[in-house]
C-alpha positions in Angstrom: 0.0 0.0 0.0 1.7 3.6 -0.4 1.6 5.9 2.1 -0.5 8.7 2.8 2.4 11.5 2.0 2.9 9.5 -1.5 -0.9 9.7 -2.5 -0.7 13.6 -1.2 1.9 14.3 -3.9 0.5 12.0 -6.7 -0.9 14.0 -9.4 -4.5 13.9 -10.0 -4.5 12.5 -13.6 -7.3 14.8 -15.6 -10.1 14.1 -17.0 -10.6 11.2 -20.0 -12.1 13.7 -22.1 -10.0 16.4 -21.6 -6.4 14.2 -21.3 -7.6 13.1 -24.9 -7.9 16.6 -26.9 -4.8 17.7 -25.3 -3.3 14.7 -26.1 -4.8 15.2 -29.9 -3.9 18.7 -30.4 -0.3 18.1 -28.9 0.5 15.0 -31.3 -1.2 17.5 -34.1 1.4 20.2 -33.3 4.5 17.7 -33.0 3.3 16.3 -36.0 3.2 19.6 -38.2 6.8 20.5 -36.8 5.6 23.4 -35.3 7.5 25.9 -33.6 8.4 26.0 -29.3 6.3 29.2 -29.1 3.2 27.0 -30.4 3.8 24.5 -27.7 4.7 27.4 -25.0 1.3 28.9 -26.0 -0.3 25.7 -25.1 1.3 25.8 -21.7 0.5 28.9 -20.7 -3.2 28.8 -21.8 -3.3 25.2 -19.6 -1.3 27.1 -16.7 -4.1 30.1 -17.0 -6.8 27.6 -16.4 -8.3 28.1 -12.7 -6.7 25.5 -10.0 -9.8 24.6 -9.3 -9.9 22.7 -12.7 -9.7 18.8 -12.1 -6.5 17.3 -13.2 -5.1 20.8 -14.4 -1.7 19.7 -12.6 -1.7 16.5 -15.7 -2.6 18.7 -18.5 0.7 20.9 -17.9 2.6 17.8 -17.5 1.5 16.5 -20.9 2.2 19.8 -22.9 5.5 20.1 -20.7 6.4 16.4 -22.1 5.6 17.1 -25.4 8.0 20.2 -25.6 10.6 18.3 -23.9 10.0 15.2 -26.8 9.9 18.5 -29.7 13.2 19.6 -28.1 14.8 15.7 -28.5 13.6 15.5 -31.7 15.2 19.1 -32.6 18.7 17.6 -31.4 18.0 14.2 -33.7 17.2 16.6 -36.2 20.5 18.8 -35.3 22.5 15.3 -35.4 21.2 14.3 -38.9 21.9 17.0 -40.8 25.5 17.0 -38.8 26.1 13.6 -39.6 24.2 14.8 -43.6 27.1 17.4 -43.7 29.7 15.1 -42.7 29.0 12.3 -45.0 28.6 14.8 -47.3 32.2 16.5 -47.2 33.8 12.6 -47.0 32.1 12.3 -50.3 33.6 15.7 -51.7 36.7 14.5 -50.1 37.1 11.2 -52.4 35.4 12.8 -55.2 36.7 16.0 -55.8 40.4 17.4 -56.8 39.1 20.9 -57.3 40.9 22.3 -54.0 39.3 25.9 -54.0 35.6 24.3 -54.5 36.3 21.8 -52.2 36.7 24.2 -49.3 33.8 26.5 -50.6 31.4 23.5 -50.1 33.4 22.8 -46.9 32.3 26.5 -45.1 28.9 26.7 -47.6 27.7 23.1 -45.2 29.3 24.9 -42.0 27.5 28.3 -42.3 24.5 26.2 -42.8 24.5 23.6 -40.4 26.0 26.1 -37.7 22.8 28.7 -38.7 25.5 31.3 -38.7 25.7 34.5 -41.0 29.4 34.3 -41.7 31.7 31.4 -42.2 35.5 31.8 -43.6 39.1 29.4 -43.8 42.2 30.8 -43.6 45.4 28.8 -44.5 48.8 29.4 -42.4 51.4 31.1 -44.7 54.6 30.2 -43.0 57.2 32.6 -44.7 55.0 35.9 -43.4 53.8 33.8 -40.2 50.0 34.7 -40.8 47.2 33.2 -41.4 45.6 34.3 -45.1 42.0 34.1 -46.0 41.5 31.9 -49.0 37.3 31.0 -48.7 34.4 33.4 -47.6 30.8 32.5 -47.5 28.2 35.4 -46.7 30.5 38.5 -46.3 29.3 41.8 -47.4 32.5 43.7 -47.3 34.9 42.7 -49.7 37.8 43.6 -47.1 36.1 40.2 -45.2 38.0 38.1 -48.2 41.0 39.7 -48.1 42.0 39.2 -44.2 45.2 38.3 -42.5 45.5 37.5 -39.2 49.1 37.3 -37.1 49.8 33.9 -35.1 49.8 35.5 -31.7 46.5 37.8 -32.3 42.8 37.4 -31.9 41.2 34.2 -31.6 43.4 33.1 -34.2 46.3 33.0 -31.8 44.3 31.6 -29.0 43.5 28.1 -31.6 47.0 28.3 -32.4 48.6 28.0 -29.3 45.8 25.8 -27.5 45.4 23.7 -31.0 41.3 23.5 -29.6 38.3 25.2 -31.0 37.4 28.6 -29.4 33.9 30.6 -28.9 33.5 34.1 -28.1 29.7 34.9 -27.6 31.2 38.9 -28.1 34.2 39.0 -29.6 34.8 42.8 -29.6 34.2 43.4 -26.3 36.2 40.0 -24.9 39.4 40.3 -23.0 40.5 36.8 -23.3 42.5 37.8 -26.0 45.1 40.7 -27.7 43.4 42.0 -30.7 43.8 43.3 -33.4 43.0 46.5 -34.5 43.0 46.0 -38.1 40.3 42.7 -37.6 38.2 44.6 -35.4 37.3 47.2 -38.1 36.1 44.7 -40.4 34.4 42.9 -37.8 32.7 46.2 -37.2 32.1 46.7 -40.8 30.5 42.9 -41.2 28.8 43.5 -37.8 30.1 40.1 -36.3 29.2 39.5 -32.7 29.7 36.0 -31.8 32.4 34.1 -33.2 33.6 30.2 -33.0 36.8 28.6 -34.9 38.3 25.6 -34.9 41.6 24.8 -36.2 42.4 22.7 -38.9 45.2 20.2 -38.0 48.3 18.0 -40.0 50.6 15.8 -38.6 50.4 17.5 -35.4 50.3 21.1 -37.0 48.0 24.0 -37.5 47.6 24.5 -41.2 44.7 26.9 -40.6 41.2 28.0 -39.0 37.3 27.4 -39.7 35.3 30.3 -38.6 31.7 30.2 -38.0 30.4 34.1 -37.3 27.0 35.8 -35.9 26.0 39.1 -36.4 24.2 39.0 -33.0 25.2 37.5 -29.5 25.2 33.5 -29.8 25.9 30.6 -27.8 26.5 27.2 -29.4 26.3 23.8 -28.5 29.2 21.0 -27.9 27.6 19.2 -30.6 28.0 22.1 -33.2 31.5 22.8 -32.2 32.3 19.3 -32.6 30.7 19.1 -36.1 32.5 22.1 -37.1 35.8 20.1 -36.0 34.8 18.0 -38.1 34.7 20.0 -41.1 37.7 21.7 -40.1 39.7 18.5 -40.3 38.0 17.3 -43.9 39.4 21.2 -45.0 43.0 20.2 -43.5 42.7 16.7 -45.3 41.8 18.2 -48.5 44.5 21.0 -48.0 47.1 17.8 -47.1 45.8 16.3 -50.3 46.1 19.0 -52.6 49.4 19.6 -51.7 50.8 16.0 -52.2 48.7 15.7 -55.0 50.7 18.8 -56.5 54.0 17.5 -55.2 52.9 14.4 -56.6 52.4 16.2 -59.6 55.8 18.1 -60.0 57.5 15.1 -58.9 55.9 13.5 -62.2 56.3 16.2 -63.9 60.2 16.4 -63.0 60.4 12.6 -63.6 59.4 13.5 -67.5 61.6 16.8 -67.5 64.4 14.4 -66.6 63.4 11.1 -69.1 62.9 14.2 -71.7 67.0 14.9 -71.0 67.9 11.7 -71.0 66.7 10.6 -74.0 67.5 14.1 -75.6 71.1 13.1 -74.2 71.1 10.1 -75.7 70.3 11.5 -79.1 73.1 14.1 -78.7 75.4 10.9 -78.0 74.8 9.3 -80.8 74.8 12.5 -83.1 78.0 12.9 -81.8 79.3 9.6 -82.1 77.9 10.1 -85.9 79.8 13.5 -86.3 83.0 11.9 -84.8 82.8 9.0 -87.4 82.0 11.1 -89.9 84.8 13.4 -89.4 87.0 10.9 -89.2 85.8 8.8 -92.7 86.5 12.1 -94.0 90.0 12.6 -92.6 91.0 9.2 -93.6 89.9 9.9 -97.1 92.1 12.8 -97.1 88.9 15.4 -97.5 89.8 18.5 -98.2 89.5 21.9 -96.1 86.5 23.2 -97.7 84.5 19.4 -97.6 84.9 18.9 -94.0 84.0 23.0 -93.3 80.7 21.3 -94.7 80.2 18.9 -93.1 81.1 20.2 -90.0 78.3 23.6 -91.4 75.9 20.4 -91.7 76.2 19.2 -88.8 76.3 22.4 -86.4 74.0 23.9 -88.5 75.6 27.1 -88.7 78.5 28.6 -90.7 82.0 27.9 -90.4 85.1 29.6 -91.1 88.7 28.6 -91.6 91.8 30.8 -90.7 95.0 31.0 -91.3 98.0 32.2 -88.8 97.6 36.2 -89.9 93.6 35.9 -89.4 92.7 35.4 -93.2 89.6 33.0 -94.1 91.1 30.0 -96.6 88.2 27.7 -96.1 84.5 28.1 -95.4 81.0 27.0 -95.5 77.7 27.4 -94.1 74.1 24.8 -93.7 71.6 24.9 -96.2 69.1 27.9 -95.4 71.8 29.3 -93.3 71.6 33.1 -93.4 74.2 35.2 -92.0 76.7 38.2 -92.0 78.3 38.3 -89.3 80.8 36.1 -91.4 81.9 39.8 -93.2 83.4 41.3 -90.0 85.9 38.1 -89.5 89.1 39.7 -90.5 91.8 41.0 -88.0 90.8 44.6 -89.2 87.3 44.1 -89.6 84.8 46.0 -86.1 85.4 42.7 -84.6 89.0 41.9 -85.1 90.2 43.1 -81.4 87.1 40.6 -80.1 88.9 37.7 -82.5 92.0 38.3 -81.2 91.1 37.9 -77.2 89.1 35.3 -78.1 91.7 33.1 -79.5 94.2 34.0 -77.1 91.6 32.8 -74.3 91.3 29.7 -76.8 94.7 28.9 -76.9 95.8 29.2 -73.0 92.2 27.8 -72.5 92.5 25.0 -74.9 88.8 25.2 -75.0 86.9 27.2 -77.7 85.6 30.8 -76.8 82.5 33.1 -77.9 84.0 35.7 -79.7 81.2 38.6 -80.3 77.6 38.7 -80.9 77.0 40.6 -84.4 73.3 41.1 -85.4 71.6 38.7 -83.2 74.9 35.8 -84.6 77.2 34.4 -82.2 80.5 34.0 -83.6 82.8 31.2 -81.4 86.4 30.8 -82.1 88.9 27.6 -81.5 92.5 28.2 -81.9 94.1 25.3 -83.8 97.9 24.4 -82.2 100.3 22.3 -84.0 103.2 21.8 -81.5 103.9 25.3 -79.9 102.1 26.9 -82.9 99.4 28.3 -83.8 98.3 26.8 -87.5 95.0 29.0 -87.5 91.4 29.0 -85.8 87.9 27.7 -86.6 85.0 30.2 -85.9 81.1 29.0 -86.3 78.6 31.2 -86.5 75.1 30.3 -85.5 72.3 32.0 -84.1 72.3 30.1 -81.3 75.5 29.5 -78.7 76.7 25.8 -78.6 76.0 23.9 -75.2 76.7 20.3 -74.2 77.6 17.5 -76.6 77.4 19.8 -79.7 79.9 21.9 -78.3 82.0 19.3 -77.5 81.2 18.1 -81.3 82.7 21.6 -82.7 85.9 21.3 -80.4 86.6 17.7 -81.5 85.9 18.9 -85.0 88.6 21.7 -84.7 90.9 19.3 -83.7 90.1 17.6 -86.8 90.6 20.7 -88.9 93.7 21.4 -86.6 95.4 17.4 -87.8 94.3 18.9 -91.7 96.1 22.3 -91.4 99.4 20.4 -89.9 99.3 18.1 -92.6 99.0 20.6 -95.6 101.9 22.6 -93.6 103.9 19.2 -93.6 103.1 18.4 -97.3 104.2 22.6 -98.2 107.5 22.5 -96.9 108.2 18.6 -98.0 107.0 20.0 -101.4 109.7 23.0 -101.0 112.2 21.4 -99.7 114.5 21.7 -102.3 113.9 25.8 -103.0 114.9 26.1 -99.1 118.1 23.7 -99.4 119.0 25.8 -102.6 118.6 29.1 -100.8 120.2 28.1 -97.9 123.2 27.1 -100.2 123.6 29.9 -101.9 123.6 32.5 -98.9 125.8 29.8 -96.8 129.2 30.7 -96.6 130.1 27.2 -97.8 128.2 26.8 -101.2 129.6 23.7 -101.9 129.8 21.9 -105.8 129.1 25.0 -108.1 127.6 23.0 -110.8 125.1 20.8 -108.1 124.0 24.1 -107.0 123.5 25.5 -110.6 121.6 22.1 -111.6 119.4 22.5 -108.6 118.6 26.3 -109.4 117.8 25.4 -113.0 115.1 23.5 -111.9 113.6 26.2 -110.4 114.5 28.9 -113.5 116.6 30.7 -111.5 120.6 31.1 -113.9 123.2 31.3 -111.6 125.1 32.7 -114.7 123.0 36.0 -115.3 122.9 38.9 -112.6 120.8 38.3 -109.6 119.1 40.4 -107.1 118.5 39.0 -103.1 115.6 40.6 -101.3 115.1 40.5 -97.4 111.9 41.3 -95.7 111.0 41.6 -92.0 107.4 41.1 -90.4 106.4 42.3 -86.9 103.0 40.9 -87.2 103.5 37.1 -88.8 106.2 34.9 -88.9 108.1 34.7 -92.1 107.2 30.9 -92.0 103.9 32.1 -92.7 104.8 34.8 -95.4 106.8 32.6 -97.7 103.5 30.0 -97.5 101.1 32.8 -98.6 103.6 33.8 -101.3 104.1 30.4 -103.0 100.2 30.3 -102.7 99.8 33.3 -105.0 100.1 33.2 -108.8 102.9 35.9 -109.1 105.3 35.3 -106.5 105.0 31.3 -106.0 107.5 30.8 -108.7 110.3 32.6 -107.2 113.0 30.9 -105.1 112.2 32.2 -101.2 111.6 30.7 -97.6 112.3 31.7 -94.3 115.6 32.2 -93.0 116.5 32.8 -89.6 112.8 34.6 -89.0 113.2 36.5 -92.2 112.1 36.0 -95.6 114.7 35.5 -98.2 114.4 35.8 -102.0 116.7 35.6 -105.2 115.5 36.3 -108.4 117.0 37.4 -111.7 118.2 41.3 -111.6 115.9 42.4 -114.7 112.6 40.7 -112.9 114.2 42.8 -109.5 111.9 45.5 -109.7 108.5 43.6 -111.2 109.1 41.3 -108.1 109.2 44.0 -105.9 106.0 45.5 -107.0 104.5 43.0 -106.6 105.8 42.0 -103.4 105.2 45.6 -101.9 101.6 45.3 -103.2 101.1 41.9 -101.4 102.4 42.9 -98.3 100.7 45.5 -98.1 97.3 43.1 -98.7 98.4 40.9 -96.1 100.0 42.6 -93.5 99.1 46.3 -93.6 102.2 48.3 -92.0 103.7 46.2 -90.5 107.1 45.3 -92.9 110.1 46.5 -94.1 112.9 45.2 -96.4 116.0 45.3 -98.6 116.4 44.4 -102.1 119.7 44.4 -103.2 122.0 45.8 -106.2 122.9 43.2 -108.8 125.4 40.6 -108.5 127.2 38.6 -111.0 128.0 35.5 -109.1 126.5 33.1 -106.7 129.7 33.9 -104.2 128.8 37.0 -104.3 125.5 36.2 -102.3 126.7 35.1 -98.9 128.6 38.8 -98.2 125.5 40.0 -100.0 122.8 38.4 -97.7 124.9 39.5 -94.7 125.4 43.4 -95.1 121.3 43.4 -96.3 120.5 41.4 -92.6 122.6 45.0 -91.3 120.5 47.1 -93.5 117.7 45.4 -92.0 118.8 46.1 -88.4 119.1 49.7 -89.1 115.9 50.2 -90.3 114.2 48.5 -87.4 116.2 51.1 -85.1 115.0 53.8 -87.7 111.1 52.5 -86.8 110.9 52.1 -90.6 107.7 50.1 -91.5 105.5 49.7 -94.3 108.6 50.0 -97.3 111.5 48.5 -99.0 114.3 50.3 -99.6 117.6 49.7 -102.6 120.7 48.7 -100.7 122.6 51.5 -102.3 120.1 54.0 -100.2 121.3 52.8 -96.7 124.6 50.7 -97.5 126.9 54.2 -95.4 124.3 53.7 -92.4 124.4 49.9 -92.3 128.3 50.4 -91.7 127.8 53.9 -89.6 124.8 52.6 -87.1 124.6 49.3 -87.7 125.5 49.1 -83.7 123.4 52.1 -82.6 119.9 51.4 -81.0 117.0 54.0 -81.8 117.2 56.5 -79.3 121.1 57.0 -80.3 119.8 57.2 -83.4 116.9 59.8 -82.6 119.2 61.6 -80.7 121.7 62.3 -84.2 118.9 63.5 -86.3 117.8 65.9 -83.3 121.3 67.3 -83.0 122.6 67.7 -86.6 118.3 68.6 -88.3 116.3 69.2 -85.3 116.2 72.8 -85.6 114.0 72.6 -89.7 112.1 69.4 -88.6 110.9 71.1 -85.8 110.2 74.2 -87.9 108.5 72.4 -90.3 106.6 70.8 -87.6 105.3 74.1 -86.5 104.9 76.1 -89.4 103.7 73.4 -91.9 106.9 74.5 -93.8 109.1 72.2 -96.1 112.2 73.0 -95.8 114.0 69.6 -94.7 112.4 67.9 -98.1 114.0 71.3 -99.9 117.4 71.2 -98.3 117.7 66.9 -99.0 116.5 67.8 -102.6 119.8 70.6 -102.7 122.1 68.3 -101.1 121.1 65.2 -103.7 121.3 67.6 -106.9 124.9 68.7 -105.8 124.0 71.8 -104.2 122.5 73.4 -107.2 119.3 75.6 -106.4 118.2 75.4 -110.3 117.7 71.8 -110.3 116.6 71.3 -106.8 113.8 74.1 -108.0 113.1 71.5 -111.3 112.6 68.3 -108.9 110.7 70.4 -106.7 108.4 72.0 -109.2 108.5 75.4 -107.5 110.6 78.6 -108.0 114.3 79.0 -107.8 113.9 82.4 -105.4 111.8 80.3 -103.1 114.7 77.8 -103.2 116.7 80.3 -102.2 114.2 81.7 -99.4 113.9 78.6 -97.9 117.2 77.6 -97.8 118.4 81.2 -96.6 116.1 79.9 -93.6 117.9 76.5 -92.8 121.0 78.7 -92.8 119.5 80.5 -90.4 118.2 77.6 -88.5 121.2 75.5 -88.7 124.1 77.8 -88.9 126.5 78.3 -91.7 127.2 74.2 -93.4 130.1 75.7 -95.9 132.5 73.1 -94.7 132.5 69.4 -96.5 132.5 67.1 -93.1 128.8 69.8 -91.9 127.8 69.2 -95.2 128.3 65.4 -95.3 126.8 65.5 -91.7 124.1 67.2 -92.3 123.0 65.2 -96.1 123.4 61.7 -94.0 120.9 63.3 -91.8 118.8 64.0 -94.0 119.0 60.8 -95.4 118.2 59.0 -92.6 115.2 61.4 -91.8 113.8 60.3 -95.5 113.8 56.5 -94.5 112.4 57.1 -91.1 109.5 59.1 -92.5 109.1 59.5 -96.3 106.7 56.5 -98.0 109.9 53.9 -99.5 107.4 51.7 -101.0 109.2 51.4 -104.0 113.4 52.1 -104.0 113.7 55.6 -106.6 114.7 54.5 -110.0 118.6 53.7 -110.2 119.0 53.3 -106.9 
C-alpha cells in the first residue's frame, strides 16, 4: 500500500475527455513541426486555467512532455543534418580534386549547419607567419575576403597556441585575448558579434582555422562545435591532399623533365658519335678543307670559317638555309677583329673554344688550332644560337680535326719545298759547296746562276716569315720565285731584270696581307753566286738599321742605306733619334710648327749637288723660293760651308727620308 504523503503528492491525472484533446492537439502540433512558441502557448493557456480545474496539474505535465519530446527530436534533427554534412564533405573528399571548390562547399555546409551569418578558412602562410583568407561564405565587405590575421592575435592566436576550438559569444568586447586592430574594423564593418573557430590540424600542425560568425550574441552547443571540427579536419585533409597531389604532380612532372633529358642526351650521344665518325671517314679519305668545313656547317647547322695564322679565311661553308653576315666582320681589321684576337688567345691558353662577339643577333665562337707550340689558325662558327653540351664538344673535336688537316698541308708545303729552301740556304751559306750541283738545282727552279741576280730580305712584326713565304708560294705571281724563311726572315733571289717587277709585286702583297707592319732590302745586282753570302749579310745590317730607324710599311735599294748599315749598324734607336735631333732638329721642328718644307728642300739641294736650279726642277717650285727657304735653314742651322757639316748634315737627311718619307718602292737607279 503507499503511504499517505505519496498519495498527497501524486498528481490527479485529468479528465478522460479532456487528457484526450490535449493529447490530440499536442501529437497535431508535433506532428506539423511546429515551432516552441506554439507549444509554449499551449502551456500557458493550460497554466491560466483556474486550479480549481480537475486534473489541471496533468494537462501541464503533458504539454510540458511534449515540448521536452519536440526539443529531443530538434537535437535528432541537429545530429542528422551534422552527420548529412559530414557524410557529405567525406564524399567531396574522395570525389573531388578541385581544392578551392572543395573548401567553398566545406564552409557553404558549416555556415549552414552552424545557422550562422558568416563562415570563412584561412590557411597558415609560413614565410609571413600569418594566417591568409583563402574562402568566404556570406561577407558583405569585400575587405572580409582579403583578411590576414598574425599567429599571436585574436582568436586566431588563441586556436594556435591551445590547438582547440574557441567561442566568443562577443568578440569585440572580450578580453581573453590581444586583438587586433585592423580585424576589429572589419568585424565592425561585417557586424560580427559572436564568433567560434576551430583549427584545422596535419601531422600535429595547424595549417589553418574554420570560422563560423554571428551578427548577433550567440551561444553554441558541444555538438555544433564538434561538427564544425569535423569540417575543419575534412578542409585540413583536402589541404594535405592538394598539396601532395601537387608534389605528386611536379615530382611527375620532373620525372618526365628528366626522361625528356635523358633521352634528348642520348640523341646528342649518338649524333655525336655520328659526327666523330663522320669526321674521321673524312679525314681518312684525305677530305679536303672546304669538304669537312661542310660537313662540319651540316652538322652544327651554322656557318663555319677557316683561318689562317695572320687571321685570313682560306676555307668556309655554311648549312643549307643558313643566313648570315656576321661572317663579313671576321678579318683581324674588320669592327670585330680586337674581339677575335682575345678570343683566340683565351682559346689557346684555355684550350677550349671561346665566344668571340655577338653581331646582329649571330654568335660567332672561335677555337685556336695548335700544332706543336704553334698556332696553324682558328675555326669560328657562327650560329644563331651558342653551342651547349655535346654539340659543343662536337665543334671542339671537330677543330681538332681541322687542326690534324692544317698540320698536314703545312707538312706536305715544306716537303713540297724542300729543295727551293736547301738551294737558298746554299747559296747564302758561306760554304756553297759543288758549283755545278748548285747550278743544276737552281735550274730546276728557272733561276741562272750565270745572269745577274738580285736577293731581297723582308722583316714582319705581325706574322712569322714561315707564314709569309706559304702565302707567297700560294699566290700566282710570286709562288715561282726561289724564297723561304731564314733565320725569322724571308729571303728571295730572283733574276736582276725581274728585281723591280718582283718588288711591286711583293710591296703590293704585303701591303694586302699585313698592312704596315714590314720593311725590307732588295739588293743591287750581283754577277756571281759567291757573291750572295757577303750580300745576304750586309742586307741582314741594313735590316737592323731600319728597325732602329722604326721604318715600316717599305723596302728600300741597298745603295740608299749601304753608309748607315756600316755607320749605325751598332746604334739602338734612341742614339739614333738623338743624331737627327742634334745635326736637323732645328728645320724638322720648324716644319713641324709652321707646316713648312724645308728639310724635303734642303735633302733635294744636297742630292742635286748643291745646285738651287735643279733642286727648283725636282721640286716643281721657283728657284727664289729655293733660295728663301734655304736662306732659312742657314738660319736655323748655322753656316754648313765646310764638307764634313755638309756630309753630316745630307746623311741626316737621309736618314730622316727612311724614317718618315713612304719607300714603298726604292727611286729608280738606286
Amino acid at each position: 500500500m503507499s503511504s499517505p504523503t505519496l498519495d498527497r503528492k501524486r498528481v490527479q491525472p485529468p479528465p478522460p475527455h479532456a487528457a484526450d484533446e490535449l493529447a490530440a492537439e499536442l501529437i497535431g502540433l508535433l506532428h506539423r513541426n511546429a515551432g516552441a512558441e506554439d507549444l509554449a502557448a499551449r502551456l500557458a493557456r493550460v497554466e491560466a486555467m483556474p486550479d480549481a480545474t480537475p486534473g489541471k496539474a496533468g494537462l501541464v505535465e503533458l504539454v510540458r512532455m511534449a515540448m521536452a519530446l519536440r526539443n529531443r527530436l530538434e537535437v535528432h534533427e541537429q545530429r542528422e543534418r551534422g552527420m548529412l554534412a559530414v557524410i557529405e564533405s567525406a564524399q567531396d573528399l574522395s570525389g573531388r580534386l578541385d581544392l578551392q571548390g572543395l573548401l567553398k562547399a566545406i564552409t557553404h555546409r558549416a555556415r549552414n549547419l552552424m545557422g550562422s551569418h558568416l563562415c570563412w578558412l584561412t590557411v597558415f602562410d609560413a614565410p609571413t607567419g600569418e594566417f591568409q583568407v583563402v574562402v568566404a561564405d556570406g561577407a558583405i565587405s569585400e575587405r572580409t575576403g582579403r583578411m590576414t590575421a598574425g599567429r599571436n592575435l585574436g582568436v586566431a592566436g588563441v586556436v594556435m597556441s591551445t590547438r582547440l576550438p574557441f567561442f566568443t559569444p562577443d568578440y569585440l568586447h572580450d578580453k581573453r585575448f590581444v586583438h587586433d586592430p585592423t580585424l576589429d574594423d572589419i568585424f565592425r564593418d561585417e557586424g560580427v558579434a559572436a564568433l567560434v573557430g576551430a583549427p584545422l590540424i596535419c601531422d600535429d600542425t595547424v595549417i589553418g582555422l574554420l570560422f563560423v560568425a554571428d551578427r548577433y550574441h550567440r551561444t553554441h552547443t558541444a555538438l555544433n562545435v564538434s561538427i564544425l571540427c569535423t569540417l575543419a579536419t575534412h578542409a585540413a585533409v583536402a589541404i594535405n591532399n592538394a598539396k601532395a597531389f601537387a608534389e605528386a604532380k611536379t615530382a611527375l612532372a620532373n620525372a618526365d623533365l628528366a626522361r625528356a633529358q635523358l633521352e634528348r642526351h642520348a640523341r646528342d650521344i649518338q649524333g655525336a658519335a655520328e659526327a666523330h665518325e663522320q669526321l674521321t671517314s673524312l679525314l681518312a679519305r684525305g677530305a679536303s678543307l672546304g669538304a669537312l668545313c661542310e660537313s662540319v656547317a651540316q652538322l652544327l647547322d651554322g656557318s663555319v670559317l677557316v683561318l689562317d695564322e695572320a687571321g685570313h679565311v682560306i676555307a668556309s661553308a655554311s648549312s643549307p638555309g643558313y643566313e648570315g653576315t656576321a661572317g663579313q666582320h671576321c678579318s683581324p681589321t674588320g669592327p670585330h677583329g680586337a674581339d677575335l684576337s682575345r678570343a683566340l688567345r683565351e682559346s689557346r691558353q684555355a684550350g677550349r673554344s671561346v665566344v668571340a662577339f655577338t653581331h646582329d643577333g649571330e654568335v660567332c665562337r672561335a677555337s685556336a688550332v695548335i700544332g706543336g707550340n704553334d698556332m696553324l689558325g682558328a675555326v669560328l662558327l657562327l650560329r644563331h644560337e651558342d653551342l651547349v653540351g655535346i654539340s659543343l664538344r662536337t665543334f671542339e673535336r671537330s677543330s681538332s680535326v681541322i687542326g690534324v688537316v692544317l698540320l698536314s698541308q703545312e707538312r706536305i708545303e715544306a716537303e713540297k719545298h724542300r729543295d727551293v729552301s736547301a738551294l737558298l740556304r746554299t747559296l747564302i751559306s758561306p760554304r756553297q759547296g759543288e758549283p755545278a750541283l748548285a747550278r743544276d738545282r737552281a735550274e730546276r727552279f728557272g733561276l741562272d746562276l750565270s745572269q745577274p741576280m738580285s736577293l731581297l730580305l723582308v722583316e714582319t712584326d705581325r706574322s712569322t716569315a714561315g707564314f709569309l713565304s706559304r702565302r707567297l708560294r700560294s699566290d700566282a705571281a710570286l709562288g715561282e720565285q726561289v724564297l723561304d724563311e731564314v733565320d725569322g726572315v724571308l729571303v728571295l733571289v730572283c733574276a736582276a731584270p725581274r728585281a723591280q717587277a718582283v718588288l711591286e709585286k711583293l710591296n703590293a702583297f704585303a701591303r694586302r696581307e699585313l698592312g704596315h707592319a714590314y720593311r725590307g732590302v732588295l739588293s743591287r745586282p750581283v754577277l756571281a753566286p759567291a757573291e750572295l753570302p757577303a750580300l745576304y749579310a750586309a742586307l741582314r745590317r741594313g735590316l737592323s738599321v731600319l728597325e732602329r730607324l722604326g721604318m715600316r710599311e717599305g723596302i728600300v735599294a741597298q745603295n740608299e742605306m749601304a753608309l748607315y748599315s756600316v755607320l749605325f749598324e751598332t746604334h739602338d734607336q734612341s742614339s739614333l733619334a738623338a743624331f737627327l735631333d742634334a745635326t736637323i732638329g732645328a728645320v724638322t721642328s720648324h716644319d713641324a710648327r709652321r707646316g713648312s718644307e724645308l728639310t724635303s728642300t734642303l735633302l733635294a739641294y744636297f742630292d742635286t749637288h748643291q745646285n738651287a736650279k735643279l733642286t727648283a726642277s725636282r721640286l716643281g717650285i721657283h728657284v727664289n723660293t729655293v733660295r728663301q727657304r734655304l736662306a732659312t735653314v742657314e738660319e736655323l742651322l748655322g753656316h754648313w760651308g765646310s764638307a764634313s757639316r755638309a756630309l753630316e748634315i745630307h746623311m741626316a737627311l737621309r736618314l730622316w727620308r727612311l724614317s718618315t718619307a713612304d719607300t714603298r718602292t726604292p727611286p729608280a737607279g738606286a
